[in-house]
C-alpha positions in Angstrom: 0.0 0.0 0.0 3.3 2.3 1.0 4.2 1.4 -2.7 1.1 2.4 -4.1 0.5 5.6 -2.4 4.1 7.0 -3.4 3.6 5.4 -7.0 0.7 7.8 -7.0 2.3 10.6 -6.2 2.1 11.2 -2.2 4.7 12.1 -0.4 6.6 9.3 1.0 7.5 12.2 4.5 3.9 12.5 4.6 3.1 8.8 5.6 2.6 7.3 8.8 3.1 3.5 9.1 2.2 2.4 12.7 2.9 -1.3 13.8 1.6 -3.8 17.0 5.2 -4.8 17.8 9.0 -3.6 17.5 9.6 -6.6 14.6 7.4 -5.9 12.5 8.3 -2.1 12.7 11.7 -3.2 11.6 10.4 -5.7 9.0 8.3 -2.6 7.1 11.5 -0.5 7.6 13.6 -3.3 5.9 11.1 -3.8 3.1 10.8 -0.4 2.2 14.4 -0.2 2.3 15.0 -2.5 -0.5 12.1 -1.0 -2.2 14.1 2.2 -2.2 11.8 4.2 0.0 13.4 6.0 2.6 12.4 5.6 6.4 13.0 8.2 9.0 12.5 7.8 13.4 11.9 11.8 13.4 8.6 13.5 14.0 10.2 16.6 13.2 12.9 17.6 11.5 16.6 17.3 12.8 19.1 19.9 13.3 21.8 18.1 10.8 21.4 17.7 7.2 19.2 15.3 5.8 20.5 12.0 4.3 21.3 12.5 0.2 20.7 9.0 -0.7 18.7 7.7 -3.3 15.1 7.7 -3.2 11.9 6.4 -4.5 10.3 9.0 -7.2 7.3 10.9 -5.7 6.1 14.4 -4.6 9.0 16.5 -3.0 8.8 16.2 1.0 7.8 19.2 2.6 10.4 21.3 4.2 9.2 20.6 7.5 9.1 16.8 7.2 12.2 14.8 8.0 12.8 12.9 4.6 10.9 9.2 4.6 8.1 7.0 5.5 7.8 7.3 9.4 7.7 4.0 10.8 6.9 2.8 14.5 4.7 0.9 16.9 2.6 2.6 19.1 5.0 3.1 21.7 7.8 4.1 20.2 5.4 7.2 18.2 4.6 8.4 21.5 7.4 8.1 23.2 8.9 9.8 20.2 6.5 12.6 20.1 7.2 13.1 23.6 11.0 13.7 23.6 11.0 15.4 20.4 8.0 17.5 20.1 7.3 18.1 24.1 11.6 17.8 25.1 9.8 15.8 28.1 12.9 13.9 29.5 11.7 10.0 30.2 12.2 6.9 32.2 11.3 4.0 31.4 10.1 1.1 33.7 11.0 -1.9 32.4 9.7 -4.4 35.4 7.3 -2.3 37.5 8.8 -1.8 40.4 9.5 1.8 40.6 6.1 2.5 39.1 4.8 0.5 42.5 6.9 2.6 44.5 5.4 5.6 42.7 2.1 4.4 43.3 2.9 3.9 47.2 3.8 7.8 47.7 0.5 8.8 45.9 -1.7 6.7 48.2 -0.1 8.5 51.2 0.0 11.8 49.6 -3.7 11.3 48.6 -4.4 10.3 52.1 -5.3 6.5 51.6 -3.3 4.4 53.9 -2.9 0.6 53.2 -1.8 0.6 56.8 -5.0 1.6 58.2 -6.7 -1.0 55.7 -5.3 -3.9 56.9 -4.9 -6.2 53.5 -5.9 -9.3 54.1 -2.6 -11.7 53.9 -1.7 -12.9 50.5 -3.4 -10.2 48.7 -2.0 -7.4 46.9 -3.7 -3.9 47.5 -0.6 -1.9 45.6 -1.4 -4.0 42.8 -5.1 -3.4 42.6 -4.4 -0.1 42.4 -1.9 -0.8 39.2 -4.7 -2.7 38.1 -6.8 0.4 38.3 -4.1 2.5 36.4 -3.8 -0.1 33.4 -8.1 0.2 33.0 -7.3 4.2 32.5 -3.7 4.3 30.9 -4.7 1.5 28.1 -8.5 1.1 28.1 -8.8 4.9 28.7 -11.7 4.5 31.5 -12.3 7.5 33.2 -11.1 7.4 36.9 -13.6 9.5 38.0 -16.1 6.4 37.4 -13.4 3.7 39.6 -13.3 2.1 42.4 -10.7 -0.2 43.6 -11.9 -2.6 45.9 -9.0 -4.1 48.9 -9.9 -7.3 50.9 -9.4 -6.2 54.6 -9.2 -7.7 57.9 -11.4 -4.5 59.1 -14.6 -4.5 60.3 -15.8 -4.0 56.4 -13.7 -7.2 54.6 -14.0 -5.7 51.3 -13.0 -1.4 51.8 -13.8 0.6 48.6 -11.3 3.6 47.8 -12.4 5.8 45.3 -9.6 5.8 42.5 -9.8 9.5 41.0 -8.0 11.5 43.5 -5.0 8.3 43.8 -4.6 8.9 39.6 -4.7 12.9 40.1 -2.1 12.3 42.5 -0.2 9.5 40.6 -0.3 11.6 37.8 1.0 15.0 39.1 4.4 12.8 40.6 4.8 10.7 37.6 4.7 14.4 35.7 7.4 15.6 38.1 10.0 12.2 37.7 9.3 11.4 33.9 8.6 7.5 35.2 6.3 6.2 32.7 5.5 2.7 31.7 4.5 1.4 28.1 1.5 2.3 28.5 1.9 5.4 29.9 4.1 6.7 26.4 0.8 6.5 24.7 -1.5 7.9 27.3 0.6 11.0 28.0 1.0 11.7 24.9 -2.4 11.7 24.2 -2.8 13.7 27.2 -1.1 16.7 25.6 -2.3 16.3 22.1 -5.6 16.7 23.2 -4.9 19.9 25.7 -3.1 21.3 23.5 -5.1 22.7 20.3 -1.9 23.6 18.7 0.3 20.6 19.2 -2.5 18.4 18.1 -3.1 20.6 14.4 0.3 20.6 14.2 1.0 16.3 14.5 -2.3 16.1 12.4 -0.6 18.2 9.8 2.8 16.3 9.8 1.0 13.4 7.8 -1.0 12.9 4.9 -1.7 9.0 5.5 -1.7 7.1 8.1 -1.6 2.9 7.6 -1.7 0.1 10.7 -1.2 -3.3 10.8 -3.2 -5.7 13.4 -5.6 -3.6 13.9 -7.5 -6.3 15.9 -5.6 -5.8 18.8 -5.3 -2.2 19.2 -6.7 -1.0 22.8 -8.5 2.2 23.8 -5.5 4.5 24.0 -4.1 3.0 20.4 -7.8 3.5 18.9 -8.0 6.7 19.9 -3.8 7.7 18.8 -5.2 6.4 15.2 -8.9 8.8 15.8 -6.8 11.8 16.5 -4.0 11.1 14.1 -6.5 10.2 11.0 -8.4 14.3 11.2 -9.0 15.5 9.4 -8.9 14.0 6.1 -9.4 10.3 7.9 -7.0 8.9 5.0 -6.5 5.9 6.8 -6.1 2.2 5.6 -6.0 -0.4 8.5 -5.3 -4.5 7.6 -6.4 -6.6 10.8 -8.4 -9.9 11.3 -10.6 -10.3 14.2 -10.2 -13.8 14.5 -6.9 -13.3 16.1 -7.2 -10.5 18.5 -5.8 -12.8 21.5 -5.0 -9.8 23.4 -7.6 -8.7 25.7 -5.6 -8.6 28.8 -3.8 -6.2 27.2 -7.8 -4.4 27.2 -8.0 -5.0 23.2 -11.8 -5.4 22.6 -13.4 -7.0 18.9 -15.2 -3.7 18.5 -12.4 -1.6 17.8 -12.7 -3.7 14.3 -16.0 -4.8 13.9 -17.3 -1.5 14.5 -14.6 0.2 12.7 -17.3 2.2 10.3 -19.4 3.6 13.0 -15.9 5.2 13.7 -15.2 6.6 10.7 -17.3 8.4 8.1 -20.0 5.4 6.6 -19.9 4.0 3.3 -19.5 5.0 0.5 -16.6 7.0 2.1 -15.2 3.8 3.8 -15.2 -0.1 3.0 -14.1 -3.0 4.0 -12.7 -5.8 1.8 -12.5 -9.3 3.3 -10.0 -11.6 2.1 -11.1 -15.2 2.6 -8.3 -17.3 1.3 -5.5 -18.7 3.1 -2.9 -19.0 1.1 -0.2 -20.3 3.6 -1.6 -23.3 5.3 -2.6 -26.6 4.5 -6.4 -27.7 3.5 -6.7 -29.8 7.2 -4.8 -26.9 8.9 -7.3 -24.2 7.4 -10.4 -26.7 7.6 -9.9 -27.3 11.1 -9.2 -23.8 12.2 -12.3 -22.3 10.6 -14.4 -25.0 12.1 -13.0 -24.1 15.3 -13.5 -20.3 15.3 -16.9 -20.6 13.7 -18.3 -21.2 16.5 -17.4 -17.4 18.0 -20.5 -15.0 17.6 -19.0 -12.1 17.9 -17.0 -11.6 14.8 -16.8 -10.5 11.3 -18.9 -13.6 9.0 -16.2 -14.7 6.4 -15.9 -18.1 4.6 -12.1 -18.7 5.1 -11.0 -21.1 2.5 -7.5 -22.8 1.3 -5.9 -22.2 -1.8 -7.4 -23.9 -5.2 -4.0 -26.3 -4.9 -3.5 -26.0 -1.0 -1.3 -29.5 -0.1 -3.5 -31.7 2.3 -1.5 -31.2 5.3 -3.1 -32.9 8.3 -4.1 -32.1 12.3 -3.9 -34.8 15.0 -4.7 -36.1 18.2 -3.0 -38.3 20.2 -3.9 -38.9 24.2 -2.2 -40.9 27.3 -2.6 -40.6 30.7 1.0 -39.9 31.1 3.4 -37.1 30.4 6.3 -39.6 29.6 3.9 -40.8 26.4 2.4 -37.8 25.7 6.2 -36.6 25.5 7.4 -39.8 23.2 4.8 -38.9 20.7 5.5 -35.4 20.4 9.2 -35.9 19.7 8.5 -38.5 17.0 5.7 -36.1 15.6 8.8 -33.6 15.3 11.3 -35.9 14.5 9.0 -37.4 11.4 8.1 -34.3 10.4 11.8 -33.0 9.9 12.0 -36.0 7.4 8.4 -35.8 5.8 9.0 -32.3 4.8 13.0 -32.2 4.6 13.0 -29.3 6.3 15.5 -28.1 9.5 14.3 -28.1 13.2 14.2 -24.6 12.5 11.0 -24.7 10.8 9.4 -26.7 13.5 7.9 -26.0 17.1 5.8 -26.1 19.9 3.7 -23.8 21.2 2.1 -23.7 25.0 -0.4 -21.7 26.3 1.4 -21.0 29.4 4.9 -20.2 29.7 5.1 -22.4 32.8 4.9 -25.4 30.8 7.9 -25.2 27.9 10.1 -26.7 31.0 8.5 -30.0 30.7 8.5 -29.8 26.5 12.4 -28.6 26.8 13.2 -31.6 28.5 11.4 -34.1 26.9 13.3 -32.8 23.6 17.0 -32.4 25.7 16.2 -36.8 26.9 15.2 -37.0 22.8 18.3 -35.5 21.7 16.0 -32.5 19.8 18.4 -29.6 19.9 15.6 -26.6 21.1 16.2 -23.1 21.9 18.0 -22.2 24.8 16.3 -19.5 26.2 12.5 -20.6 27.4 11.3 -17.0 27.9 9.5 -17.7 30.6 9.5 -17.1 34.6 9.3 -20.2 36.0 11.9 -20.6 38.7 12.5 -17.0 39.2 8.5 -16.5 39.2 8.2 -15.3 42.9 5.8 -18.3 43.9 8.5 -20.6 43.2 11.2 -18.2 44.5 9.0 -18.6 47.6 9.1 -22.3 47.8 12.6 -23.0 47.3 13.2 -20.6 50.2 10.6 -23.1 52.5 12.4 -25.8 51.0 15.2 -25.0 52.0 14.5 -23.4 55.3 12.6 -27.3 55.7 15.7 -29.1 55.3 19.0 -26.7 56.0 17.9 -23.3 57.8 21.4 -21.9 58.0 21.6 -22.4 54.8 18.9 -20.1 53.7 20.1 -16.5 52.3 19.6 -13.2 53.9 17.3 -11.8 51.4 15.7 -14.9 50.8 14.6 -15.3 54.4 13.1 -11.9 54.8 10.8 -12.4 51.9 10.0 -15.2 52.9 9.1 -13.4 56.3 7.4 -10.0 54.0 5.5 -12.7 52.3 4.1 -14.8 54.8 4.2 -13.3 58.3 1.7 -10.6 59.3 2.7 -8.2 62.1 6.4 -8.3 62.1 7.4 -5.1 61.8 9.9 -3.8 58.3 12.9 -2.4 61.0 13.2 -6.7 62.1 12.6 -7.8 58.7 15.6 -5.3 57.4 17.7 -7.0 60.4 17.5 -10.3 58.6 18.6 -8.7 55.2 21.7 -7.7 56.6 22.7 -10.7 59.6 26.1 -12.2 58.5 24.0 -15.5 60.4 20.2 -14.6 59.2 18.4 -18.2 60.7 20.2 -17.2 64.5 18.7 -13.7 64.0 15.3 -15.1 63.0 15.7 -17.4 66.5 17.0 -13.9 68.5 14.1 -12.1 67.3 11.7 -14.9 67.9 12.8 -15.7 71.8 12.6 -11.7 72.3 8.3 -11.3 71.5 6.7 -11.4 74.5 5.6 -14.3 76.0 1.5 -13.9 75.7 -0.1 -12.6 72.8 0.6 -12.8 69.4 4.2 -14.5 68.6 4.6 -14.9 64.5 8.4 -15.1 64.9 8.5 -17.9 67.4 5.8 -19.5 66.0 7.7 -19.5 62.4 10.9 -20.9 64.1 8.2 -23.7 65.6 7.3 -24.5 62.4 10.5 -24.9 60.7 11.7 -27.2 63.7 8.6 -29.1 63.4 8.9 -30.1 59.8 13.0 -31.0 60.6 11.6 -33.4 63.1 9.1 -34.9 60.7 10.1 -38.0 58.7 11.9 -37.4 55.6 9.7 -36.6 52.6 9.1 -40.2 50.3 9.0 -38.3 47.1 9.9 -34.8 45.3 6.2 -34.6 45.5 5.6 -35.4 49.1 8.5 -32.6 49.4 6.8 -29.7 48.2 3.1 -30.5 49.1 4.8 -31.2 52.8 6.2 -27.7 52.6 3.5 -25.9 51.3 1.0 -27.1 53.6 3.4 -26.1 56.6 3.9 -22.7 55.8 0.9 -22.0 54.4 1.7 -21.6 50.9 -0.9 -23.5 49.6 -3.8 -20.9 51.3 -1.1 -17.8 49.7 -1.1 -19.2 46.5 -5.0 -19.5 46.1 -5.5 -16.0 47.3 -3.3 -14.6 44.5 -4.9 -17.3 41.9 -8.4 -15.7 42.9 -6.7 -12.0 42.9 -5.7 -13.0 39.1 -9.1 -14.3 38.0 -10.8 -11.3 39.3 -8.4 -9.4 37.5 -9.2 -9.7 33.1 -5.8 -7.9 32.8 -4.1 -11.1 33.8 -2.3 -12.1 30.1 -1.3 -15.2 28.9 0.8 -16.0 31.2 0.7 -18.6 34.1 -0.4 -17.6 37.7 1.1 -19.3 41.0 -0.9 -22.4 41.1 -0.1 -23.0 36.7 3.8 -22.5 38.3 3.3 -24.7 41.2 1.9 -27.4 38.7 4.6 -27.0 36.6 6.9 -27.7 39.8 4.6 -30.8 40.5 5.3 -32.2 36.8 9.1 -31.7 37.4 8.9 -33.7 40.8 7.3 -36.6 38.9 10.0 -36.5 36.2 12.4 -36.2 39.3 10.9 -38.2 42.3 13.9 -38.3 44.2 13.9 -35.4 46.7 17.5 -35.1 46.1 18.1 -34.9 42.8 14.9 -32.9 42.2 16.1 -29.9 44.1 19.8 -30.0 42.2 17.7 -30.4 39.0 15.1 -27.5 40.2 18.7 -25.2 41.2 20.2 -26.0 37.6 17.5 -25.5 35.7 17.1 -22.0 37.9 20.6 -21.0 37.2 20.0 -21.4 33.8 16.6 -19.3 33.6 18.9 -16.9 35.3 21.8 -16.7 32.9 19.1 -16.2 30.2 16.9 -13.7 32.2 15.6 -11.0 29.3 16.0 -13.3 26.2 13.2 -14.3 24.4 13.0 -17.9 23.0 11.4 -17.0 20.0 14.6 -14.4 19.1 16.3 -17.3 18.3 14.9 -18.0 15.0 17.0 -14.7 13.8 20.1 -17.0 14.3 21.5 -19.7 12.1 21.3 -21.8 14.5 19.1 -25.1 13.5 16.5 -25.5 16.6 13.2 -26.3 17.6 11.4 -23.4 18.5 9.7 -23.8 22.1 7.3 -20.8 22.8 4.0 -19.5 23.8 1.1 -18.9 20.7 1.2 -15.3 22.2 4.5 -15.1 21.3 4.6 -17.1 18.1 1.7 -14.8 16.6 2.6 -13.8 13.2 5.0 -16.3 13.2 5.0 -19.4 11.0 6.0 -22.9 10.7 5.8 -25.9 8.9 4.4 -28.1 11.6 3.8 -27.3 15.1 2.8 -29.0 18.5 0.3 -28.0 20.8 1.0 -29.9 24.3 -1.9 -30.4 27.0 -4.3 -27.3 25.6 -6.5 -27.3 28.8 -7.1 -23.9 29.8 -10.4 -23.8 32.1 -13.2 -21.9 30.5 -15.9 -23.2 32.7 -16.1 -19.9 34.8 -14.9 -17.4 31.7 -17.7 -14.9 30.4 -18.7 -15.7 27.0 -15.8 -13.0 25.5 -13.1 -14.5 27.2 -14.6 -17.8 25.8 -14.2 -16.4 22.3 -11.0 -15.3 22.9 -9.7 -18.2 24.1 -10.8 -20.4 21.5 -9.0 -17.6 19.4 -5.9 -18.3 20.9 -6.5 -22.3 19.6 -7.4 -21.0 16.0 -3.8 -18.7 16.3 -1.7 -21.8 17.7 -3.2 -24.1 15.0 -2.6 -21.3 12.1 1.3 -21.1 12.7 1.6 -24.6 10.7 1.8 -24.2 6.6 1.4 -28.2 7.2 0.8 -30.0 10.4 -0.4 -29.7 13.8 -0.3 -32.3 16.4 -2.4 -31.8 19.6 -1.4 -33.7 22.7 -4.2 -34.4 25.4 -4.0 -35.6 29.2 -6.7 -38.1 29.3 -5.7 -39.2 32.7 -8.9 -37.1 33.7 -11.5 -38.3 31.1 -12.2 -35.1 30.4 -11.7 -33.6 26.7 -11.8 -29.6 26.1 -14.8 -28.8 24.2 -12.1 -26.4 22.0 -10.5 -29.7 21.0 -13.5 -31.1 19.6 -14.7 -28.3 18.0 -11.7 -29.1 15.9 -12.9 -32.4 15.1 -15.1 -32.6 11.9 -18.3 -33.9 13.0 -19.2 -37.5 12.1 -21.5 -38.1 8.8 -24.9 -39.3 9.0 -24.6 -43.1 9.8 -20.7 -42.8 10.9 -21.2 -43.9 14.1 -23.5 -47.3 13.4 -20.8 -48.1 10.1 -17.7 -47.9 12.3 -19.3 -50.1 15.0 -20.4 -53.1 12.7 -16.9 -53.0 11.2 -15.4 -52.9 14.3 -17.5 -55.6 16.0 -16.8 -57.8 12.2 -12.9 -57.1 13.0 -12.8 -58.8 16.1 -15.0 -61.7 15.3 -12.6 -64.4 15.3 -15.0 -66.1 13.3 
């Protein structure tokens, strides 16, 4: 379309190419390269001399253009528009934490103390609050019409604190420190555009088009960047399928496409041209996925077809009770495939729904010998659930063993009522488990004694017979610090919470754990496999599985179908699909079938589904992927079955 619109005539400074994610940025920055049209990173024009290279024939770029198509995700267009047209000096926060801490002066400034609340243990009031932010920051809710609800050990077990005056607050410190999250680049600048009549007709001047890719999946704050940006001549082309929007944690919503013309001026002015024909994936691979996702109401109706000479290709199902099988029959589904198709281990992978359980798929394909990539992407052992057991484990079976740091999170985590100057004590002891025991004999005798009553604990598992199995081990330990009650609290903190993503929660990590104790029963060599594997998550902290494919290196690809979206392959695996839908409301039902239809579109061939069948029970996603049976089926393949084993 970039091609076109230059061809025409326009002006190649005068085009705005806006894109979900950083790769494909630089993938429309690389193609237009080798097309010969210019790119630039500048909303405005730089102080040096432009480039002189070579460029694509078109209309001359205006003199107050930098030269070339402007290229950029969401983020990076407003963090750009806020260094370079607002000089606004920025932070980024990369992992959240000192957006918490922002968040925690607010409160107090605003006059809500989460002292005076009481949290009830194992919830996470800061968090709500965060919570809050994201519905206003990326869904653009006014805060004016929040609440955020804390569980409290009050007289009133569930306190409501009005959110508006916390944001007006948050917002006037985050002004002051330039802390922003990713989120916040496109809210802020949003901010400004709209209070500022002559910053927003001057960005609305600066382009002449604007294009954007996955349009699906854009939230409020992106839907309203493209609104704004679009006025006033709303030249605007948009390519995006709503059969995989698959991010609705991230507060995407099917209406930003389906209703995309009561947006923008009606028909005849606008239109919408659906393409129906796959032209990557096999017949079975598009069959089956369109058989799937037709059962999804809300959506866009399209007959989605393969190509007139599509290969057959082929999706299938194969069930055991036990992971070791379920294991053995995915590695030979890869290890055939890679001879079927003659193709490189490269062009082959699996794809989870939860990162917690590519640990169990890496080493099934380490015992194969299927070199995989390295880096999992996933928090598993450094997740802070599991950080949390390994610290009870330890404490469990070698107290003065346990580290400084680890001990007083341990204590933050789990003990209510010990005050933050004794928890700091333990950070710094040179001999943290004898300070624990110091602190503990020092509470007073009646009352309330969490320190000695932790020390009790810890000796009272030592005495305890020695656990018969990894299993044994960590259910043990769980139920005797009271991990087990933590866990479910922040499991029903996440399910209240639609902003939870694709990732696992505590109890999906702890179940993970639990599948590596059966592959290691010995309590022994479980925890040196649990501290290897963790050193290795560590050493590869920040890499991204799927950024191995950008190497030469020949590897199975283990990843997420989040992560794997536009991606392709030409056969995948998709282990143990079993997300619980039974409590979803009927759009997170649609999306999550989505998220099937996604993992099952990566293959150009193949797609093998494992399933646990250990429980009898078969996700109703996974027949819906079955063709249903032809009048008669049922009665034909019984009396051939009953003739096959008549020994007569």
């Amino acid at each position: 379309r970039v091609v076109e619109l230059v061809d025409r005539g326009a002006d190649p400074s005068g085009i705005l190419l806006l894109a979900f994610n950083r790769k494909a940025a630089e993938q429309l920055e690389e193609r237009l390269a080798a097309l010969g049209i210019a790119t630039t990173r500048r909303l405005v024009p730089a102080a040096e001399a432009r480039s002189g290279r070579s460029r694509r024939p078109g209309r001359a770029a205006s003199p107050d253009r930098p030269e070339g198509v402007h290229c950029a995700t969401f983020n990076a267009f407003g963090y750009r528009y806020q260094r370079q047209v607002l000089g606004a000096r920025i932070s980024l926060d990369h992992d959240g934490r000192a957006l918490r801490s922002l968040m925690a002066r607010s409160l107090e400034t605003a006059g809500v103390s989460l002292a005076e609340l009481k949290p009830r243990r194992g919830s996470d009031p800061l968090g709500a609050f965060m919570r809050a932010l994201t519905r206003v920051r990326a869904a653009l809710e006014p805060p004016d019409h929040m609440d955020v609800t804390i569980e409290s050990l009050t007289a009133t077990p569930l306190v409501t604190v009005p959110f508006a005056p916390v944001h007006d607050q948050y917002l006037r410190t985050q002004t002051a420190t330039g802390l922003q999250s990713f989120d916040d680049q496109i809210y802020l600048a949003l901010v400004d555009m709209l209070a500022d009549p002559s910053h927003r007709a001057s960005i609305q001047r600066r382009f002449d088009h604007l294009l954007v890719d996955e349009f699906q999946d854009l939230n409020g704050a992106q839907l309203a960047l493209v609104d704004l940006l679009s006025r006033p001549h709303r030249r605007l082309f948009v390519v995006g399928d709503d059969d995989q929007l698959i991010y609705g944690w991230r507060r995407a919503d099917p209406r930003g496409i389906l209703e995309f013309h009561r947006r923008m001026p009606p028909e005849p002015w606008s239109a919408t041209y659906r393409l129906g024909t796959n032209y990557r994936c096999s017949r079975a691979v598009v069959e089956t996925g369109a058989r799937l996702v037709g059962h999804n109401r809300v959506r866009e109706a399209k007959d989605i077809r393969p190509r007139a000479d599509a290969e057959d290709g082929a999706v299938r199902f194969v069930g055991a009770p036990a992971w070791s099988d379920r294991a053995a029959a995915l590695c030979a589904f890869l290890s055939d495939e890679k001879t079927r198709l003659r193709c490189g281990w490269r062009d082959l992978a699996v794809l989870c729904r939860y990162r917690a359980q590519q640990l169990l798929v890496a080493l099934a394909l380490d015992e194969a010998g299927i070199p995989r990539t390295p880096a999992l992407g996933c928090r598993l052992f450094t997740h802070r659930a599991a950080r949390l057991l390994r610290t009870a484990i330890q404490l469990a079976r070698s107290p003065g063993d346990v580290a400084a740091a680890d001990l007083a999170d341990l204590l933050d985590r789990l003990v209510r009522g010990v005050g933050g100057a004794a928890i700091e004590s333990l950070r710094v002891a040179p001999d943290p488990w004898g300070r624990l025991r110091e602190l503990g004999a020092a509470e007073s005798v009646a009352g309330y004694r969490p320190l000695s009553d932790l020390v009790e604990r810890v000796e009272t598992v030592r005495r305890a017979a020695a656990p018969a199995s990894a299993e044994d081990l960590v259910w043990t330990t769980a139920e005797a610090f009271g991990l087990d009650a933590l866990w479910a609290a922040e499991a029903d903190a996440a399910a209240a919470d639609s902003g939870g993503g694709p990732d696992g929660g505590p109890l999906e990590v702890v179940d993970s754990l639990l599948l590596l104790a059966q592959t290691y029963p010995d309590p022994e060599v479980y925890v040196r496999t649990w501290d290897r594997l963790g050193a290795a998550e560590e050493a590869h902290a920040g890499a991204d599985a799927l950024t191995d494919e950008a190497s030469d290196a020949d590897l199975v690809v283990i990843g997420t179908i989040h992560a794997a979206k536009g991606r392709e392959y030409h056969s995948v695996v998709i282990p143990d699909y079993d997300c619980d839908v039974s409590r979803c409301t009927a759009a997170e039902v649609e999306e999550e079938r989505r998220v099937v239809y996604v993992g099952v579109t990566r293959a150009r061939d193949a797609a093998l589904f494992t399933v646990d069948t250990s429980t009898g029970f078969v996700h109703p996603f996974l027949r819906e992927l079955v063709e249903p049976p032809d009048p008669g089926e049922h009665e034909t393949l019984s009396a051939w079955l009953a003739e096959e084993s008549d020994p007569g």
